[in-house]
N, CA, C and O atoms as a printed pandas DataFrame, in Angstrom:
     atom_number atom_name residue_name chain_id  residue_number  x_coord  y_coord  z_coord
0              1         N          UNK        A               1  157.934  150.250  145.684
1              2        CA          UNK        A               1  156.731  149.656  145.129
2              3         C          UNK        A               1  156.228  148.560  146.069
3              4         O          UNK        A               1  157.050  147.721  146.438
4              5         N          UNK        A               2  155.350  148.503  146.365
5              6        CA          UNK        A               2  154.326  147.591  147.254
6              7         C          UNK        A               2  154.437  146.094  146.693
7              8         O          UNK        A               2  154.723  145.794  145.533
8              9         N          UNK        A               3  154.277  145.598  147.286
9             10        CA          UNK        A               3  154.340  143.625  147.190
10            11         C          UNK        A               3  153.293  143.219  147.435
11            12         O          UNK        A               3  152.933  143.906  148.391
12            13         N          UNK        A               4  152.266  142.302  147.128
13            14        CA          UNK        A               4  151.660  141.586  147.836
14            15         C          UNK        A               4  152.425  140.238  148.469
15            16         O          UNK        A               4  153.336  139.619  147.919
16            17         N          UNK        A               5  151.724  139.898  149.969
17            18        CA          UNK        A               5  152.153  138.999  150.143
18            19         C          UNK        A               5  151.037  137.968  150.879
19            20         O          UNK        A               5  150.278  138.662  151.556
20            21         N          UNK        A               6  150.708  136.611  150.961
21            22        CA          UNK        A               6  150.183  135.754  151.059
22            23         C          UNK        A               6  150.953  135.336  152.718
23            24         O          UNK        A               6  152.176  135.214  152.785
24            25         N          UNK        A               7  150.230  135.186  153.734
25            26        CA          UNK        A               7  150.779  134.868  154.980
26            27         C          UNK        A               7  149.511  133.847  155.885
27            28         O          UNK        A               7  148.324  134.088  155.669
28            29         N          UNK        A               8  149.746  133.195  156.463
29            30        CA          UNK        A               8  148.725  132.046  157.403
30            31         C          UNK        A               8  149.404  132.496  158.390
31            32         O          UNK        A               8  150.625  132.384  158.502
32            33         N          UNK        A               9  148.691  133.012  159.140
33            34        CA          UNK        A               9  148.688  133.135  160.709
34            35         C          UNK        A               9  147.444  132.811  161.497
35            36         O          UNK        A               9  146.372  133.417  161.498
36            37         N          UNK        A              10  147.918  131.384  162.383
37            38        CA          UNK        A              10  146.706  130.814  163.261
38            39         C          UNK        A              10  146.160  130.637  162.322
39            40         O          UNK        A              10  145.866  131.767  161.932
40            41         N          UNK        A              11  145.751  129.857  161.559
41            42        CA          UNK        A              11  144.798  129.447  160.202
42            43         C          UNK        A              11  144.110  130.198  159.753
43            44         O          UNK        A              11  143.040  129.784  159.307
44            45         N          UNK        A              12  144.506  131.980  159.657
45            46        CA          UNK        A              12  144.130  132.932  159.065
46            47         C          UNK        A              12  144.711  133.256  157.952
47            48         O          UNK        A              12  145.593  134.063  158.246
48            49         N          UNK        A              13  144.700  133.096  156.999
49            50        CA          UNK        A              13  144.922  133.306  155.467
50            51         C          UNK        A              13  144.747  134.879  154.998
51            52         O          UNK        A              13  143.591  135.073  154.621
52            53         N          UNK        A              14  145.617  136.106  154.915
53            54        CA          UNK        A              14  145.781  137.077  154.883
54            55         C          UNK        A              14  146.440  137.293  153.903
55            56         O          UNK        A              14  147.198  136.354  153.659
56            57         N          UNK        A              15  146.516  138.262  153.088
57            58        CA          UNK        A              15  147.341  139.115  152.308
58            59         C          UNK        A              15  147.485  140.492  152.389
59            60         O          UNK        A              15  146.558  141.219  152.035
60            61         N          UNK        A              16  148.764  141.046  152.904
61            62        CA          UNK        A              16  149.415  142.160  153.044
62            63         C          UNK        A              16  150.159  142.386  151.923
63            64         O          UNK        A              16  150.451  141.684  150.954
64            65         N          UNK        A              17  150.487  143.874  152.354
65            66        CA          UNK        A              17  151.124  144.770  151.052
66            67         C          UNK        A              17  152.058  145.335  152.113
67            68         O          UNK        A              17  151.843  145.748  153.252
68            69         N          UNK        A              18  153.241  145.215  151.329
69            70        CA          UNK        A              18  154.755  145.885  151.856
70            71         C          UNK        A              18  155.422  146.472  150.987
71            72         O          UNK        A              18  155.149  146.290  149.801
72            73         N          UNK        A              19  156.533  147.379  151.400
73            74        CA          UNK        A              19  157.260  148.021  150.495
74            75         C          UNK        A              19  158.754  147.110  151.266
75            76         O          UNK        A              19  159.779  147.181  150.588
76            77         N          UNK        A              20  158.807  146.667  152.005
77            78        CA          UNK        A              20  159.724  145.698  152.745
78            79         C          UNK        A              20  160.201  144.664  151.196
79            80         O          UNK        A              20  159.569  144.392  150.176
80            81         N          UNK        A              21  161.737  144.279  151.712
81            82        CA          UNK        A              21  161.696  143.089  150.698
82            83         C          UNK        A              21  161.448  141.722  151.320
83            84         O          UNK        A              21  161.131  141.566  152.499
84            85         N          UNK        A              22  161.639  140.622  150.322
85            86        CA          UNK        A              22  161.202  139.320  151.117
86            87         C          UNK        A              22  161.568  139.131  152.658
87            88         O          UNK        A              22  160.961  138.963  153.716
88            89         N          UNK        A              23  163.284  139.283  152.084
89            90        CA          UNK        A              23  163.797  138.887  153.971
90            91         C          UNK        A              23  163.495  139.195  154.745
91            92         O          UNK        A              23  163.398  138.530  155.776
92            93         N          UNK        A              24  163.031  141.040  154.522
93            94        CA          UNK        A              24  162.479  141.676  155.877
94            95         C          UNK        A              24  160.469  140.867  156.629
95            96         O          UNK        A              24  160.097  140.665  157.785
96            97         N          UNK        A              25  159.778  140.669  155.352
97            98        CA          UNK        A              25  158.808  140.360  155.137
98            99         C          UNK        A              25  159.113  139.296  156.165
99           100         O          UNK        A              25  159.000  139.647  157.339
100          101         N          UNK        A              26  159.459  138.131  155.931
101          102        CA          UNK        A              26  160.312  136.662  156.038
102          103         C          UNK        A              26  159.859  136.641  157.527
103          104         O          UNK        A              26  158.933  136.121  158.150
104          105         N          UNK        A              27  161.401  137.793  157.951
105          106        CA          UNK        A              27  161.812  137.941  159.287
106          107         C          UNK        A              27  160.185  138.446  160.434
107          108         O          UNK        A              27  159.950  138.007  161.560
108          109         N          UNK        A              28  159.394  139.388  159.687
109          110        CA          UNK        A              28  158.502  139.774  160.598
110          111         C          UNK        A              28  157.373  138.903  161.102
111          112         O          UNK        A              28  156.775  138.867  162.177
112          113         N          UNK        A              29  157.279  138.238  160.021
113          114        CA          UNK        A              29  156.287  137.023  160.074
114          115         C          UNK        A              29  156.747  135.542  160.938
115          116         O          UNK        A              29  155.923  134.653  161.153
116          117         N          UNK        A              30  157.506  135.497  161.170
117          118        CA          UNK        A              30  158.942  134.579  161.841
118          119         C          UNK        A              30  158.570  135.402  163.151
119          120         O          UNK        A              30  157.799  134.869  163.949
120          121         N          UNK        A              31  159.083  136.697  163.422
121          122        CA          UNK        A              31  159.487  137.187  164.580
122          123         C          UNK        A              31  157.909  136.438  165.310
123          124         O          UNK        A              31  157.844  135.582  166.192
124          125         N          UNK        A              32  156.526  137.267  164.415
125          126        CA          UNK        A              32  155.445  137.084  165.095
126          127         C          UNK        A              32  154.851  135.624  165.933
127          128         O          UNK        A              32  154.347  135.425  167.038
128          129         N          UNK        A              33  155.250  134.676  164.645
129          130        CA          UNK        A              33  154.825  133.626  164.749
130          131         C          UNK        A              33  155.636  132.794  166.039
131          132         O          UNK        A              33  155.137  132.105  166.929
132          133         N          UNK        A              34  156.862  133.086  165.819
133          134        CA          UNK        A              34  157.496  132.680  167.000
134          135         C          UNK        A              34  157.343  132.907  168.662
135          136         O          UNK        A              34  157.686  132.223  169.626
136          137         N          UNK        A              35  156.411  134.673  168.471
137          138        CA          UNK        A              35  155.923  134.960  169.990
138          139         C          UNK        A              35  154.442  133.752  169.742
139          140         O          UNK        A              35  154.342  132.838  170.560
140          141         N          UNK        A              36  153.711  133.828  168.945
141          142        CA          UNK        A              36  152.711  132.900  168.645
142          143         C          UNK        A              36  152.990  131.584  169.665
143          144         O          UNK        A              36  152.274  131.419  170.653
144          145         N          UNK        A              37  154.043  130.704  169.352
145          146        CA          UNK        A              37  153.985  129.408  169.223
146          147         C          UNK        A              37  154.190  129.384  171.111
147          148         O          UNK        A              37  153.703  128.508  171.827
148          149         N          UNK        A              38  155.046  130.602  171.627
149          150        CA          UNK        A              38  155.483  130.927  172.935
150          151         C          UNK        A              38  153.934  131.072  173.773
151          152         O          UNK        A              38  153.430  130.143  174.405
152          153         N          UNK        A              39  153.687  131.624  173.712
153          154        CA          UNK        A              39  151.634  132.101  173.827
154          155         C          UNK        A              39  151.225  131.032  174.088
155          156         O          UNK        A              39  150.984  130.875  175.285
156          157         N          UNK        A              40  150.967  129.889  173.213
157          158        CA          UNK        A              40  150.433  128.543  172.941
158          159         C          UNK        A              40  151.031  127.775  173.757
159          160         O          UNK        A              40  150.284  126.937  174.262
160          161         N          UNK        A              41  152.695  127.722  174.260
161          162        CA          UNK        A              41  153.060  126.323  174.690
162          163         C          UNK        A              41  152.811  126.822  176.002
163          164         O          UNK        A              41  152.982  125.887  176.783
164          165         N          UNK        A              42  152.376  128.212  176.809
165          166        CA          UNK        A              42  152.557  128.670  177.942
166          167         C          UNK        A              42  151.100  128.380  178.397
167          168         O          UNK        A              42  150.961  128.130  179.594
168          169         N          UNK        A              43  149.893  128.379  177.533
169          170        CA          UNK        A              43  148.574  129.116  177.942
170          171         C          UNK        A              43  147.743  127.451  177.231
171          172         O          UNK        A              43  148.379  127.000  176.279
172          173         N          UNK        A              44  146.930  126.920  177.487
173          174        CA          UNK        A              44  145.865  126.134  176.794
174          175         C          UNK        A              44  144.199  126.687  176.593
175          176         O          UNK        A              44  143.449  127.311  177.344
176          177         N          UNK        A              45  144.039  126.152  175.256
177          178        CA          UNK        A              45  142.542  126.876  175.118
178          179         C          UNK        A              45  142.213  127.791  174.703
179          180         O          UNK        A              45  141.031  128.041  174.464
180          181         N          UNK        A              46  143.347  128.700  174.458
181          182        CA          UNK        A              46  142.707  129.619  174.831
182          183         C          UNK        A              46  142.423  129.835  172.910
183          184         O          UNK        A              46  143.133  129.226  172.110
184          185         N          UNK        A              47  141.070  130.968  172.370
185          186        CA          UNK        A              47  140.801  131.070  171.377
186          187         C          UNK        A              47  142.033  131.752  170.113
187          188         O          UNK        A              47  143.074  132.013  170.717
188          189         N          UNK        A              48  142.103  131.941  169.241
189          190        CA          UNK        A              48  142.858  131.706  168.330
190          191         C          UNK        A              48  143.097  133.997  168.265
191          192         O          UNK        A              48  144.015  134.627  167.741
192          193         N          UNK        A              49  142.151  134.411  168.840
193          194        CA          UNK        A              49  142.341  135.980  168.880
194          195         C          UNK        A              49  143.235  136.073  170.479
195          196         O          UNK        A              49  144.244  136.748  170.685
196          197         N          UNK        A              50  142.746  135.471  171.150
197          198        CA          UNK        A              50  143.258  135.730  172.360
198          199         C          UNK        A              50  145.124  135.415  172.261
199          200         O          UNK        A              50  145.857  136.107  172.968
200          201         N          UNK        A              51  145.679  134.430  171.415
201          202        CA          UNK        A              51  146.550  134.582  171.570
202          203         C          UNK        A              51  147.228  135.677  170.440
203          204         O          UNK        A              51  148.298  136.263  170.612
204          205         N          UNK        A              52  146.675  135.758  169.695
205          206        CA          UNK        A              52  147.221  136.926  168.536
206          207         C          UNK        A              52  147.546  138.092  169.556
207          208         O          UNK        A              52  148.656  138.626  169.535
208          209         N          UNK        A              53  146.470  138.516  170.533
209          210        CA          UNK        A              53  146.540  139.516  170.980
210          211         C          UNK        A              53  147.564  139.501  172.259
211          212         O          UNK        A              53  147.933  140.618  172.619
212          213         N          UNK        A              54  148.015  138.503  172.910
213          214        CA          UNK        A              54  148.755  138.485  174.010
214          215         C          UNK        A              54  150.474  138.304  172.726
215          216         O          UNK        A              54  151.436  139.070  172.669
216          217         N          UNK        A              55  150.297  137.416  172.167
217          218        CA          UNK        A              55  151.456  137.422  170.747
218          219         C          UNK        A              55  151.710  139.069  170.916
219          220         O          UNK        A              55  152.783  139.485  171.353
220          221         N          UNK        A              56  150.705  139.895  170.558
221          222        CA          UNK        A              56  150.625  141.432  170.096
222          223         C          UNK        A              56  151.158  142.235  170.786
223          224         O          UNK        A              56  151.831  143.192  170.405
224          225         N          UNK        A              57  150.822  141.815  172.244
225          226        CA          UNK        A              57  151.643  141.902  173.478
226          227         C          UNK        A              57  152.856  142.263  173.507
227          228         O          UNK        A              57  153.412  143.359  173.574
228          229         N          UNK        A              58  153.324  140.847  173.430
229          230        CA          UNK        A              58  154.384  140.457  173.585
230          231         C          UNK        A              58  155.452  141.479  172.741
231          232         O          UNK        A              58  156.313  142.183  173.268
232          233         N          UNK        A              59  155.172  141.370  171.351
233          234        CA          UNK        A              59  156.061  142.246  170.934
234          235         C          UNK        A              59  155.888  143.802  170.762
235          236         O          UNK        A              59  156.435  144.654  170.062
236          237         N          UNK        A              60  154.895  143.800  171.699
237          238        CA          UNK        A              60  154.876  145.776  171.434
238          239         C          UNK        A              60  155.487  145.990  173.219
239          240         O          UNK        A              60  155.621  147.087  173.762
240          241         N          UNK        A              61  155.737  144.844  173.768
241          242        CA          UNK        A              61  156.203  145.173  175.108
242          243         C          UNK        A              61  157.934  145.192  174.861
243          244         O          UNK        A              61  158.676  145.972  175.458
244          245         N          UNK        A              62  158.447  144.061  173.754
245          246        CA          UNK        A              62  159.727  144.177  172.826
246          247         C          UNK        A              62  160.325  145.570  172.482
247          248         O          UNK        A              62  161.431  146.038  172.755
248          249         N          UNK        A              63  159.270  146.097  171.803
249          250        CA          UNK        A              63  159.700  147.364  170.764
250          251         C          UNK        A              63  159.865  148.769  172.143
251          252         O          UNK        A              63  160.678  149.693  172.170
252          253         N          UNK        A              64  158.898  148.473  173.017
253          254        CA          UNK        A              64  159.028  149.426  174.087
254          255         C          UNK        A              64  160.587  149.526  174.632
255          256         O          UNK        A              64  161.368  150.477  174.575
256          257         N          UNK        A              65  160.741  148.311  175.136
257          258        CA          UNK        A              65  161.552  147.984  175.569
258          259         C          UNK        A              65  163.387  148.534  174.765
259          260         O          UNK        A              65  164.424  148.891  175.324
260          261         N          UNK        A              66  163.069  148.373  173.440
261          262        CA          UNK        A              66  164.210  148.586  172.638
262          263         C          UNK        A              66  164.212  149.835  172.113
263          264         O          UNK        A              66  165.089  150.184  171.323
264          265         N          UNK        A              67  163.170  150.680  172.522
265          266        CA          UNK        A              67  163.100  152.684  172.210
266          267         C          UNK        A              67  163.609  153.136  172.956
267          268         O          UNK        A              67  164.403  154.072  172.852
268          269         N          UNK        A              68  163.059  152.218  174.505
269          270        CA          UNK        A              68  164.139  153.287  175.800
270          271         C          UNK        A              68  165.502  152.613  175.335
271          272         O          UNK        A              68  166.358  153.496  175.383
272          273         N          UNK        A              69  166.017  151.505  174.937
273          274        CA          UNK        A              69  167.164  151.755  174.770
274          275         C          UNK        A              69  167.861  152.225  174.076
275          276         O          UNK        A              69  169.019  152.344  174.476
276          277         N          UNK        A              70  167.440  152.840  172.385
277          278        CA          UNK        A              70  167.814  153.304  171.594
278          279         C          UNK        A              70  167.880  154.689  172.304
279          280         O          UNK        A              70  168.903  155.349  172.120
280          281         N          UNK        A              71  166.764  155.266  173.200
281          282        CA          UNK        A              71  166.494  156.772  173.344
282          283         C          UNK        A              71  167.891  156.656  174.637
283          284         O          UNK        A              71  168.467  157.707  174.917
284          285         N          UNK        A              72  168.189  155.764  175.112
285          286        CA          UNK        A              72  169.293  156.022  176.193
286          287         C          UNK        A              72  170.899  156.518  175.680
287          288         O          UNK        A              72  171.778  157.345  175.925
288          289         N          UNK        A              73  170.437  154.923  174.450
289          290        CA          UNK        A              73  172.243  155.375  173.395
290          291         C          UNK        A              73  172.294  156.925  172.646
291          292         O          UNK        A              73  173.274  157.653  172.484
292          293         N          UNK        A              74  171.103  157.110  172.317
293          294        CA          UNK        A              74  171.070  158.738  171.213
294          295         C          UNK        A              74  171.554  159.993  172.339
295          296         O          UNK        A              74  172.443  160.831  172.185
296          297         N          UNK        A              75  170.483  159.761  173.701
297          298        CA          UNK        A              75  171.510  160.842  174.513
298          299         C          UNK        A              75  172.773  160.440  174.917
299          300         O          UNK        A              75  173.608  161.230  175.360
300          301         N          UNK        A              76  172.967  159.164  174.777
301          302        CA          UNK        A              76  174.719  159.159  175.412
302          303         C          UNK        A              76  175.412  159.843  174.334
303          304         O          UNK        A              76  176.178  160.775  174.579
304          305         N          UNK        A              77  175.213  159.484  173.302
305          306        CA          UNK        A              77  175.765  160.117  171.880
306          307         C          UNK        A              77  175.664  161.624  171.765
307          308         O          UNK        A              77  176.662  162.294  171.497
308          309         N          UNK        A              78  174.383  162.208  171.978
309          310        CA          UNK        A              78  174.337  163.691  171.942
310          311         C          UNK        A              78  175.383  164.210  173.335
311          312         O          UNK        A              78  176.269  164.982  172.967
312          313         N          UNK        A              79  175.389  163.957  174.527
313          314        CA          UNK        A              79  175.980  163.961  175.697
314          315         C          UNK        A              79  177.451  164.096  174.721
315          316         O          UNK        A              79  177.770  165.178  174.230
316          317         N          UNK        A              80  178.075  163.143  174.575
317          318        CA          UNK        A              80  179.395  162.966  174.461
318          319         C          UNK        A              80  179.663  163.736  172.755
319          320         O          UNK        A              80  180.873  163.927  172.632
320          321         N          UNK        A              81  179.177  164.024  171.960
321          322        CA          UNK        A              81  179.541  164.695  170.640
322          323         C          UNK        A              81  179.409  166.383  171.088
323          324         O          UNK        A              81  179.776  167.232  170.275
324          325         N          UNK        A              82  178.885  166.771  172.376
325          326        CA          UNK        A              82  178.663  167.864  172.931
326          327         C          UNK        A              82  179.956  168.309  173.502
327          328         O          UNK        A              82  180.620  169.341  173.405
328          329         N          UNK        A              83  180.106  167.055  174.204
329          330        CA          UNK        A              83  181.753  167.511  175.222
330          331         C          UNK        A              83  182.733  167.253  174.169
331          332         O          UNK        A              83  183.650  168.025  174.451
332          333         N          UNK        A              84  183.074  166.591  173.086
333          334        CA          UNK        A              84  184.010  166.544  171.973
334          335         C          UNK        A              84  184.144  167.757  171.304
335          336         O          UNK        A              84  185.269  168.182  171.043
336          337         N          UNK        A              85  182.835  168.554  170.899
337          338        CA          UNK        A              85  182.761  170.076  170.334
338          339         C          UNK        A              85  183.343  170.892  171.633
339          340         O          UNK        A              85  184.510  171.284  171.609
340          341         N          UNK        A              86  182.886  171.025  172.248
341          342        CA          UNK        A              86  183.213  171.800  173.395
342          343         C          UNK        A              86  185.101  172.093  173.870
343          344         O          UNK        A              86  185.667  173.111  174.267
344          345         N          UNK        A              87  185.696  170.487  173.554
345          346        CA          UNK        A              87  186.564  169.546  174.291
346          347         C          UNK        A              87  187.575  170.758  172.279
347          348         O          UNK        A              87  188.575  171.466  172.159
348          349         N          UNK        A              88  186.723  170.381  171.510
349          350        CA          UNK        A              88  187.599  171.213  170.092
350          351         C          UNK        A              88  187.908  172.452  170.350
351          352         O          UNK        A              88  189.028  172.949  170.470
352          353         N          UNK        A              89  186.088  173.307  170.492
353          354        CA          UNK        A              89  186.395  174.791  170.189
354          355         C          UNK        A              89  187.364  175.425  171.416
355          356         O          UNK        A              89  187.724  176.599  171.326
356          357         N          UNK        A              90  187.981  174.167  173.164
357          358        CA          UNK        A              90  188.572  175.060  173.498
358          359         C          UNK        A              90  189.575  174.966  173.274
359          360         O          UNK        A              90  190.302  175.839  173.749
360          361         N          UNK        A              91  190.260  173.810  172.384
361          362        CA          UNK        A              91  191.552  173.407  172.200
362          363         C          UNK        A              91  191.770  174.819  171.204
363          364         O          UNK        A              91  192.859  175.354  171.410
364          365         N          UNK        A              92  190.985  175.445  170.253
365          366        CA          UNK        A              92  191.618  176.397  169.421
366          367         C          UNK        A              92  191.790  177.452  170.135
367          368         O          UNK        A              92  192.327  178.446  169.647
């Protein structure tokens, strides 16, 4: 079931809907705000979209970053549950 939730980002006053619970909610809004505050102490001036969007950046350059590594562990895993079957059917 969906949540509303009440969030200020950059003095934008928003309400989203999640099926997330609080903590997760909590955590995403945290994660964001925290590339936020990084944006700001690095850059001056700059308008209040411009850093949302380099923020936006930031963590879709994150998530990239953590697919190739998930997609590296899933073939090590397929790789090695391959040679374990293999490593069984010749033991019988």
């Amino acid at each position: 079931m969906k949540k509303s939730y009440k969030i200020n980002i950059l003095g934008q006053e928003l309400t989203v809907l999640s099926d997330a619970d609080d903590e997760h909610v909590a955590n995403v809004i945290k994660l964001l705000t925290d590339n936020i505050e990084e944006v700001l102490k690095s850059a001056n001036n700059l308008k209040a979209l411009d850093v949302a969007i380099l923020a936006a950046l930031n963590v879709a350059e994150e998530l990239l970053k953590l697919r190739g590594i998930n997609k590296e562990l899933c073939d090590q895993l397929e790789t090695r549950s391959e040679e374990l079957i293999q490593l069984i059917e010749n033991a019988s």
